[in-house]
KEKOLKOL-703415 format. One line per 10 residues: for each residue z, x, y of N, C-alpha, C, CB. Coordinates in steps of 0.05 Angstrom, whole numbers. Atoms other than C-alpha are relative to their C-alpha. Glycine has a CB too. Layout:
! KEKOLKOL-703415
Z/X/Y/Z/X/Y/Z/X/Y/Z/X/Y; ...
***
This chain:
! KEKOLKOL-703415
28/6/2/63/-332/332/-17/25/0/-8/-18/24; 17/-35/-12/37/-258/352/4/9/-22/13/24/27; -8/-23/33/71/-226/283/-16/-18/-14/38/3/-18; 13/13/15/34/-291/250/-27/7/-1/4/-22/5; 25/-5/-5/-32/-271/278/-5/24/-6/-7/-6/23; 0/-24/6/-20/-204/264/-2/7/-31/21/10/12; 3/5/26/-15/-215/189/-19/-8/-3/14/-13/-11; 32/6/2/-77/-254/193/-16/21/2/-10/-19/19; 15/-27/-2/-106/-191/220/-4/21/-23/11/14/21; 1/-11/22/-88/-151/168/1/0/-25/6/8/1
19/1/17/-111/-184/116/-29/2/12/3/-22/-15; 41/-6/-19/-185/-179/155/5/30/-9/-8/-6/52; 14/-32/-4/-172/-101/152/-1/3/-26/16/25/16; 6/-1/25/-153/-103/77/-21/-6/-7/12/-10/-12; 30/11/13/-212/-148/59/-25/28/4/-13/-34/25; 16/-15/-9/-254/-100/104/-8/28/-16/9/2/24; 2/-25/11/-237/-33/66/-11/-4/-26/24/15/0; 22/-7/23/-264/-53/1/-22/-28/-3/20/7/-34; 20/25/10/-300/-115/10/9/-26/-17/-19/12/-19; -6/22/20/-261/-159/-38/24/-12/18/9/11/-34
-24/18/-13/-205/-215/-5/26/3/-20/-11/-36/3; -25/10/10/-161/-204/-57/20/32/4/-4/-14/-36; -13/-24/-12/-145/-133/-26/10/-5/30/-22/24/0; -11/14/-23/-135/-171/39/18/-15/5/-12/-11/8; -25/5/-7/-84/-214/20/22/13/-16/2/-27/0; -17/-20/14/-52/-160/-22/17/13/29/-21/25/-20; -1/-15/-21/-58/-122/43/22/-20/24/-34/8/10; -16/24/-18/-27/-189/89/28/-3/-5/-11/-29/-5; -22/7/15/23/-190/33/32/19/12/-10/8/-35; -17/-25/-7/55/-129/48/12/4/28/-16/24/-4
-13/0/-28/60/-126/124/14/-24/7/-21/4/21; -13/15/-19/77/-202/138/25/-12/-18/-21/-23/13; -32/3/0/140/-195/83/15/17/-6/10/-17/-15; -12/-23/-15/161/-126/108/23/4/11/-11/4/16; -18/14/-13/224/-139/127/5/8/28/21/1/-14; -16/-12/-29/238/-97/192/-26/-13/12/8/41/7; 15/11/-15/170/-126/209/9/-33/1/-28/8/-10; 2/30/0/191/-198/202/24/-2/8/-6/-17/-26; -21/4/-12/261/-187/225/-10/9/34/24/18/-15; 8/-3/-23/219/-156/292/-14/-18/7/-10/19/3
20/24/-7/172/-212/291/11/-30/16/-12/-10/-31; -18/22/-17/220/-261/315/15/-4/13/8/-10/-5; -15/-2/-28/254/-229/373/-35/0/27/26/43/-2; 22/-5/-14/209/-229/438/4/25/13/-6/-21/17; 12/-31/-10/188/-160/450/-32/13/-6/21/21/-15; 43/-17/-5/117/-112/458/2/8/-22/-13/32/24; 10/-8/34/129/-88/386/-12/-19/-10/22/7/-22; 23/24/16/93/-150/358/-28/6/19/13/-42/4; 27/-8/-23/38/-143/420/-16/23/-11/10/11/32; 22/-32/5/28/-68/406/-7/-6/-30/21/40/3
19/7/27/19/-86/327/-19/-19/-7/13/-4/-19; 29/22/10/-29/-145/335/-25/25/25/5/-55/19; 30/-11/-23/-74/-97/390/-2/28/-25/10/15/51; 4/-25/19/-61/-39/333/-20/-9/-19/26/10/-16; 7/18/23/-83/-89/277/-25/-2/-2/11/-24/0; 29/7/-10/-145/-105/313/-17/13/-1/-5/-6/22; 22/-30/-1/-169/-37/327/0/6/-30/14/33/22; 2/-15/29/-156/-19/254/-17/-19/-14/30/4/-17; 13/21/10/-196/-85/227/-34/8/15/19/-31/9; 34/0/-8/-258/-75/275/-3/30/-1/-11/-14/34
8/-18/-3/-253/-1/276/-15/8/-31/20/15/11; 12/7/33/-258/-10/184/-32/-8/2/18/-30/-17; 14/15/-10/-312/-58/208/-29/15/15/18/-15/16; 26/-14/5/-362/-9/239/-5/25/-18/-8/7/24; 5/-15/22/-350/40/185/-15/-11/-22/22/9/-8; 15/15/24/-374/-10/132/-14/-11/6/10/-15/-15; 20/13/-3/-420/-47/164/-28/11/17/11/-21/11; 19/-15/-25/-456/-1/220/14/-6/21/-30/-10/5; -1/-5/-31/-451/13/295/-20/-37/13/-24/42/10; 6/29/-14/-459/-63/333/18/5/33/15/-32/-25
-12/1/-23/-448/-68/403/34/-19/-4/-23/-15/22; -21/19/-1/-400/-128/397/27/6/-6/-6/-19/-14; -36/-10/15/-344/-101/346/-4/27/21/4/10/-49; -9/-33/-23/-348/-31/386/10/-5/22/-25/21/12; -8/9/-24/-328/-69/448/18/-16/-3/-17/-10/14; -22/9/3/-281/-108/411/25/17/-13/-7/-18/-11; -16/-16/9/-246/-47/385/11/19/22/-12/13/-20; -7/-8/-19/-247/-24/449/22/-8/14/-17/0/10; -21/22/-13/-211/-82/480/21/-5/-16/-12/-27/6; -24/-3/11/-163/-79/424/17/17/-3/-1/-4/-16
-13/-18/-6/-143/-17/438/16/1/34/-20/21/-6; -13/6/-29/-136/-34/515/35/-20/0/-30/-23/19; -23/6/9/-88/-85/492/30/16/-8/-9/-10/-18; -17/-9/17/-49/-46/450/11/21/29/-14/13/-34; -17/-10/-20/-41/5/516/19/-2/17/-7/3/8; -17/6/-26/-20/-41/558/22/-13/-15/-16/-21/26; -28/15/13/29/-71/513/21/28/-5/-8/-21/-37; -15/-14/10/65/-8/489/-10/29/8/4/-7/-26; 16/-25/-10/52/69/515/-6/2/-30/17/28/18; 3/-16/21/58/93/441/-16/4/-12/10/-2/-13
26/-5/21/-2/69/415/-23/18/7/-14/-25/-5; 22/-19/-12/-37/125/458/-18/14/-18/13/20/15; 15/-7/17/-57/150/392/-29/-6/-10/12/-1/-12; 15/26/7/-103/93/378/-36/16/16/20/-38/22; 17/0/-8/-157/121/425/-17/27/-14/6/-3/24; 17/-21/7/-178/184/383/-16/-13/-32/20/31/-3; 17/16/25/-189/134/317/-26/-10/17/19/-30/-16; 19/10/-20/-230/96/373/-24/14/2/11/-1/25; 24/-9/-13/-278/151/399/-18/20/-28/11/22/32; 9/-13/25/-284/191/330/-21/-31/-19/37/14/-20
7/22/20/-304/117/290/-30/-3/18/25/-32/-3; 28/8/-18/-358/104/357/-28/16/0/7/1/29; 24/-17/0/-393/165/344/-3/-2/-31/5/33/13; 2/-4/32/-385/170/267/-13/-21/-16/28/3/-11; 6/11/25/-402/100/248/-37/-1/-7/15/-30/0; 39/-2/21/-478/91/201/-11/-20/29/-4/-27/-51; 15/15/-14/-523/50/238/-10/25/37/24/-33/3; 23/-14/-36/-574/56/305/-17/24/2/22/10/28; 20/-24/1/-600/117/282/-2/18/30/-33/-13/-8; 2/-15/-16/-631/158/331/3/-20/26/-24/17/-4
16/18/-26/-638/99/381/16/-4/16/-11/-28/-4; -30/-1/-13/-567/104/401/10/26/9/21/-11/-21; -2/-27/7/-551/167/433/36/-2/5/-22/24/21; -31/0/4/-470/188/429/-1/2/28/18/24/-18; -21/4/-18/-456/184/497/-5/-34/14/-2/28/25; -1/30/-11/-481/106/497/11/-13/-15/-22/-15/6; -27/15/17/-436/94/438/28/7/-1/-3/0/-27; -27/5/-6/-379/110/471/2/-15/29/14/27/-1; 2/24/-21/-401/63/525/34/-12/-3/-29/-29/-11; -25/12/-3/-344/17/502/21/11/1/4/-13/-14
-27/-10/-9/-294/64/515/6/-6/30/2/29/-4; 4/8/-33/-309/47/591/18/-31/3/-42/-6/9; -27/28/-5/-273/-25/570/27/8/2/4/-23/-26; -28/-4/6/-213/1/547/11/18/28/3/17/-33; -9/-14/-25/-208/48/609/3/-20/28/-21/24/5; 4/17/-22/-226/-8/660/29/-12/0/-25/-22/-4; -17/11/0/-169/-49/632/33/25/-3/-9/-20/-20; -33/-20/7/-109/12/621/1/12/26/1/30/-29; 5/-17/-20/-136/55/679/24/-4/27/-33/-6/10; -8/19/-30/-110/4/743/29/-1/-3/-13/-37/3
-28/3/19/-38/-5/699/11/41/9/-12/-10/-50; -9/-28/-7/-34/77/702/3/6/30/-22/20/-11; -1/-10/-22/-51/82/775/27/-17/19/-30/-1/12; -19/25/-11/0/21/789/26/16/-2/-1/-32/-20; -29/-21/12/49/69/757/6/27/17/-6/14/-35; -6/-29/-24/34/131/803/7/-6/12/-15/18/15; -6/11/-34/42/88/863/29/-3/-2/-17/-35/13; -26/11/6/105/62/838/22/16/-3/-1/-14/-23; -21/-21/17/138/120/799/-16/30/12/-1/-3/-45; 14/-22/-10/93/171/829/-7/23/-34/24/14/28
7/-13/22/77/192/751/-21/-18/-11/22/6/-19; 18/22/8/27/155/709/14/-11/-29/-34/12/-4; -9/15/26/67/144/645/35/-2/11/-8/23/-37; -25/14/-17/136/122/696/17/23/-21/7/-43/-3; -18/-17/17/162/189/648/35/17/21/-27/29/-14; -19/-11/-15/205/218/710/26/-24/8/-17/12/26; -14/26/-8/234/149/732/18/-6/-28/-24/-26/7; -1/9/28/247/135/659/34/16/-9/-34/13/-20; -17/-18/2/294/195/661/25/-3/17/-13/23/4; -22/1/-28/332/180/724/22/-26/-18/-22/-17/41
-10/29/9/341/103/686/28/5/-9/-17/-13/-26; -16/8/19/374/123/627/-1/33/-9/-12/-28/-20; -4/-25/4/399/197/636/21/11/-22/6/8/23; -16/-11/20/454/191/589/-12/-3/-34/30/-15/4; 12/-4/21/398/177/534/-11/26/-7/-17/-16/0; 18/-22/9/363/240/539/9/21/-21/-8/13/22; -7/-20/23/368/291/486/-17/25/-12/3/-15/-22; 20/-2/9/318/340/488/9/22/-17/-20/2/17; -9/-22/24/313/384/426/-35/9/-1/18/-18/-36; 38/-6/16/239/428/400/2/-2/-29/-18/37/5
8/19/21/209/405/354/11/21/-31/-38/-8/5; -15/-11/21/237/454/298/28/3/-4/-7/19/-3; -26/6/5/300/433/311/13/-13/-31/3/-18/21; -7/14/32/339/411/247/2/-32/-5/32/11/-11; -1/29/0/344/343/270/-15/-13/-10/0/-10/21; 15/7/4/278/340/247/-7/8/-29/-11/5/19; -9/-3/31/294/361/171/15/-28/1/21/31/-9; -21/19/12/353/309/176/20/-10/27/19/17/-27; -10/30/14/384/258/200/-33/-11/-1/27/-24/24; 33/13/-2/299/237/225/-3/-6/-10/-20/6/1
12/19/15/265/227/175/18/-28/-15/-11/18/-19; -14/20/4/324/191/136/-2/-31/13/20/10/3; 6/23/-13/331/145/190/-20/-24/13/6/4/10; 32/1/-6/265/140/203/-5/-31/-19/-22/34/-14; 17/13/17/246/113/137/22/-27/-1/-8/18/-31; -6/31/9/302/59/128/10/-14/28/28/-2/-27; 7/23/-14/292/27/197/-29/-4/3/12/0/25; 29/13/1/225/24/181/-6/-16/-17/-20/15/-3; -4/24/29/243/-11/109/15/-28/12/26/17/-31; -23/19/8/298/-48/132/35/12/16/-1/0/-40
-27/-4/-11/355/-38/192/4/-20/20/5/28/11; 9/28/-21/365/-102/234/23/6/32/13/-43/-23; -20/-2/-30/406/-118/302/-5/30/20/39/1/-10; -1/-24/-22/413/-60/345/2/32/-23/35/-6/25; 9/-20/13/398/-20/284/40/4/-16/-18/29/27; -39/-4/3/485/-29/262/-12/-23/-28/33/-17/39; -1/15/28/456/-82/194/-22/12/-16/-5/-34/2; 17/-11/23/422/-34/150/-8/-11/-28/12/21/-4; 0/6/36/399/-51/78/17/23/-20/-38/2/-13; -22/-14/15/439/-27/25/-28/26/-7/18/-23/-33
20/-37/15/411/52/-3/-22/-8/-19/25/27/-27; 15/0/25/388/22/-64/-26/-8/8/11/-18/-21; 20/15/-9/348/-29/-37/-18/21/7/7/-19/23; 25/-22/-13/312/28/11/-12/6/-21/9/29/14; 15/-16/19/297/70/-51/-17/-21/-14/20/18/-20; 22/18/17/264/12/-94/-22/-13/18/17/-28/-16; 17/-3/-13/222/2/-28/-21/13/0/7/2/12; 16/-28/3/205/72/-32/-18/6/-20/16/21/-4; 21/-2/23/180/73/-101/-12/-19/6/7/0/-28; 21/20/-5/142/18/-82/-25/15/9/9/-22/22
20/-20/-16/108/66/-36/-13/21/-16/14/15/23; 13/-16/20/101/120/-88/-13/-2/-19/10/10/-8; 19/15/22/68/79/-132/-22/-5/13/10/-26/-13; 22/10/-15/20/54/-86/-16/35/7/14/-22/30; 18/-28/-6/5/127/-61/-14/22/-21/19/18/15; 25/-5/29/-17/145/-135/-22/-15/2/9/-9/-29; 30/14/10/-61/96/-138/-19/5/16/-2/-30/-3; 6/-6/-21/-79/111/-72/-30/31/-14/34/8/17; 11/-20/10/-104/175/-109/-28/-2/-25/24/12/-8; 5/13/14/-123/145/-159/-30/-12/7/21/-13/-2
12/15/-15/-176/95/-120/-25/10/12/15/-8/15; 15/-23/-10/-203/155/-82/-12/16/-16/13/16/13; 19/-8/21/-225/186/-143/-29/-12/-22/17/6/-14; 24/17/11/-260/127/-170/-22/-6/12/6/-23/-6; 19/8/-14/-292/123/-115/6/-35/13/-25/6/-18; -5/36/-14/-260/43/-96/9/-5/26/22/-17/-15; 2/-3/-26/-259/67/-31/-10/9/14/10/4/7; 13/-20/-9/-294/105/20/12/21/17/-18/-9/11; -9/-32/-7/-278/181/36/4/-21/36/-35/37/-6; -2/8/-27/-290/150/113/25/-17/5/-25/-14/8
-20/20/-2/-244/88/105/27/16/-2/-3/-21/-22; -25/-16/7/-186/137/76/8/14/19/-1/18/-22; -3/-26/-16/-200/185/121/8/-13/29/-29/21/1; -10/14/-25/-190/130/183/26/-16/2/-21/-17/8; -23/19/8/-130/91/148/24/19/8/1/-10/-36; -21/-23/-4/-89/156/139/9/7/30/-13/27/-13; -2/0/-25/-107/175/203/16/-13/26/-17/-3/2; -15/28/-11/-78/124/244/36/10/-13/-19/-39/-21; -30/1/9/-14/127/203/13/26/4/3/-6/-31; -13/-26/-5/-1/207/212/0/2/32/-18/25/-14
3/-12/-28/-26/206/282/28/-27/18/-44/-4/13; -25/17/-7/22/145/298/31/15/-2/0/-27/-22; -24/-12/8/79/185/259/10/22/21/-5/12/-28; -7/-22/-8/64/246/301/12/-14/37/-29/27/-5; -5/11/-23/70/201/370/38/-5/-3/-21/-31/3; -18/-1/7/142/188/340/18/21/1/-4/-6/-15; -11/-34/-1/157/255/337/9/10/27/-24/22/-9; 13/-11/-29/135/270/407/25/-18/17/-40/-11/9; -28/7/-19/183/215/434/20/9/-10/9/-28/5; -24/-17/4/240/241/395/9/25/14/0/8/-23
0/-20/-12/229/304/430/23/7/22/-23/1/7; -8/1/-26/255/279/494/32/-26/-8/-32/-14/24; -25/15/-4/299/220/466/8/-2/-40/-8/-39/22; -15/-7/38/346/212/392/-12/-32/5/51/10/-13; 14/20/7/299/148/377/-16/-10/-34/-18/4/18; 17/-8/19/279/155/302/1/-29/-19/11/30/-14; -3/17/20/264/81/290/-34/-16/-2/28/-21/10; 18/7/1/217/49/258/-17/-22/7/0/4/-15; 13/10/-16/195/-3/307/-32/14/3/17/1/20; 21/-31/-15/153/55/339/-29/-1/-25/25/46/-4
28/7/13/107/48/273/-13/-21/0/0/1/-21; 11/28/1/88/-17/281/-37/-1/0/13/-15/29; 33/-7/3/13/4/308/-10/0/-18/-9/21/6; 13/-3/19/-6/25/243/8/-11/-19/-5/20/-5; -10/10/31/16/-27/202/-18/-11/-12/21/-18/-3; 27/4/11/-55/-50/189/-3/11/-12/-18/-1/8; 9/-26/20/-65/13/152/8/5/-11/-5/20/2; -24/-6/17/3/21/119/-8/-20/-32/33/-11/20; 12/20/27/-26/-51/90/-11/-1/-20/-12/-12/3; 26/-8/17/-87/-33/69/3/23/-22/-24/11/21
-3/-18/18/-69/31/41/20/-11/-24/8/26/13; -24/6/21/-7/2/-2/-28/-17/-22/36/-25/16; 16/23/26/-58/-60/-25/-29/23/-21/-24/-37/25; 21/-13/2/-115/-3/-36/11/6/-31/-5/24/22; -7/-13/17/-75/36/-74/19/-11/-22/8/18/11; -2/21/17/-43/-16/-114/-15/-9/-18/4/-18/10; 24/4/16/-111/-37/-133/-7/22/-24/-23/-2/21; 1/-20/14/-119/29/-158/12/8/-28/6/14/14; -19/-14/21/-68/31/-210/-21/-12/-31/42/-16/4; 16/8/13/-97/24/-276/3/-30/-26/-5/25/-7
-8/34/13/-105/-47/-313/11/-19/23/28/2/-26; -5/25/-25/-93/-84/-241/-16/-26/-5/-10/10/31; 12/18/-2/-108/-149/-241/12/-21/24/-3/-8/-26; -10/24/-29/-108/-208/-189/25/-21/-15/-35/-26/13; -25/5/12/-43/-226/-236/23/13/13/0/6/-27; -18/-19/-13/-13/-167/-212/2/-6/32/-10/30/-5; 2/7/-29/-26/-177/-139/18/-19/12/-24/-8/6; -19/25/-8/7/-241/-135/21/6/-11/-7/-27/-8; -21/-14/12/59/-218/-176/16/18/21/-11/16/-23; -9/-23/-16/72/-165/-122/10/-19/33/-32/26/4
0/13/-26/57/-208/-64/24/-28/0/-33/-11/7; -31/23/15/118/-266/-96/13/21/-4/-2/-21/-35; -17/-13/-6/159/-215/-101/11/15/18/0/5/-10; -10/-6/-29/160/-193/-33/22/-20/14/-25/0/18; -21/25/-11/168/-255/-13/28/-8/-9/-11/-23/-5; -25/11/7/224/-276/-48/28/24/-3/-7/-16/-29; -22/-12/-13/256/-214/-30/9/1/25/0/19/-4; 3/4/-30/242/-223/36/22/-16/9/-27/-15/8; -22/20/-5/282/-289/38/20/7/-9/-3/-25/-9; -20/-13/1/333/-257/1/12/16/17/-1/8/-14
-10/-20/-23/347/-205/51/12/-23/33/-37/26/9; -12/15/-33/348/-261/111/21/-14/-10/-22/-24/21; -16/13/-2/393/-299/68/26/22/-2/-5/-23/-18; -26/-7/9/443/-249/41/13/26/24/-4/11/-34; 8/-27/-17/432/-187/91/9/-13/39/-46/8/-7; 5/1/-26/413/-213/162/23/-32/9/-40/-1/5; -7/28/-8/438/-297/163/33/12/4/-8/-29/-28; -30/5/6/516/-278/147/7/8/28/16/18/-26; -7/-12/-24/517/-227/210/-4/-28/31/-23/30/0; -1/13/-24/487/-270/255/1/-29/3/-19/9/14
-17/21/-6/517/-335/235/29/-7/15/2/-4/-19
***
């Protein structure tokens, strides 16, 4: 139900970035038949949680970029970020899209001064704050990082960050359990598959280019979509540091934006039409089901 609602969400953020619905369910298309997202969607765990509180903030944060500075969505971007804290540490990233969008977006003019439009950051702290201090008392740290260590000492692995690990196997692994690696990460998709994913992606990130030149987007929107997705990536990084984790769960946060940008830049390509879209969005799908029937069902029949 939470991955369902979360798809709903992001079509809202698609719609939001250019205004038209048929970039929204382009954008819906993409995240809710994703496969590692829809093979995660139906275990119970905080990766669905942290991507519907990610989803949210990325939909209302779009939302006062394009529309203006409103109390309401600023306090609901707030509280969707609180969410997203308390569900998963990772999305710690989430709060610099947050305070950069509160000061940056159009609206209120002079009448608003910046330190009463980051008022609603005061929600998101009310609700994460009490959770952190619950954690000193407990673990005597605030992110339970020392305790964490004691747990599960034969996980640790620490390496810096120019380690080679981070040329290779990383990224590799990175990218195809973020396409597509199921169970305990032991039912991968076949190579090929990954790569015809990939170009999926490289196609989209032309147009991407593409889009941005025409102007069928805004410098702001791009500049808050991306955002999100690098600053998520680099949170990834940061836990690898300490543990060999390089899966793509961990992106989940920004899959509102992964959405948007794929459907964006899709749109972008040239001669698109709402033929194409569906075209794109049916052929997810029906790879989608392919994958659970031929991929995931056999294992865990």
């Amino acid at each position: 139900m939470l991955a369902v609602l979360t798809v709903a969400v992001c079509l809202l953020a698609g719609r939001e970035a250019t205004g038209r619905w048929a970039t929204g369910l382009l954008a819906g298309s993409v995240v809710g038949f994703w496969p590692q997202f829809s093979f995660r969607g139906m275990n119970i765990a905080n990766d669905v949680l942290a991507a519907l509180g990610g989803a949210l903030a990325t939909w209302l944060l779009l939302r006062l970029l394009r529309r203006g500075f409103t109390w309401p969505v600023a306090c609901g971007a707030a509280l969707a970020v609180a969410l997203a804290l308390l569900a998963k540490i990772n999305t710690i990233f989430l709060l610099g899209p947050l305070v950069v969008t509160l000061l940056l977006a159009p609206g209120a003019g002079g009448r608003v001064r910046w330190w009463w439009r980051l008022a609603p950051l005061g929600l998101t702290l009310a609700l994460w704050v009490p959770w952190l201090g619950r954690n000193l008392l407990l673990y005597g740290d605030f992110f339970a990082q020392a305790v964490m260590a004691q747990a599960i000492p034969s996980q640790l692995d620490r390496k810096p960050l120019l380690s080679p690990y981070f040329l290779h196997p990383f990224p590799v692994q990175l990218v195809r359990s973020f396409v597509g690696n199921f169970g305990w990460l032991n039912i991968p998709l076949p190579i090929w598959l990954v790569l015809v994913y990939l170009l999926f992606l490289v196609i989209a990130l032309v147009g991407v280019m593409m889009a941005l030149r025409q102007r069928q987007v805004a410098w702001t929107m791009a500049c808050l979509l991306l955002s999100i997705g690098l600053l998520n990536l680099a949170t990834v990084v940061y836990i690898n540091l300490t543990l060999t984790q390089p899966q793509g769960r961990f992106l989940f946060p920004a899959l509102a934006a992964f959405g948007t940008v794929v459907a964006v830049g899709l749109e972008g390509l040239p001669r698109w039409s709402g033929r194409a879209s569906l075209a794109v969005a049916g052929s997810l799908a029906l790879l989608n089901v392919a994958i659970l029937v031929l991929v995931v069902r056999p294992v865990y029949w």
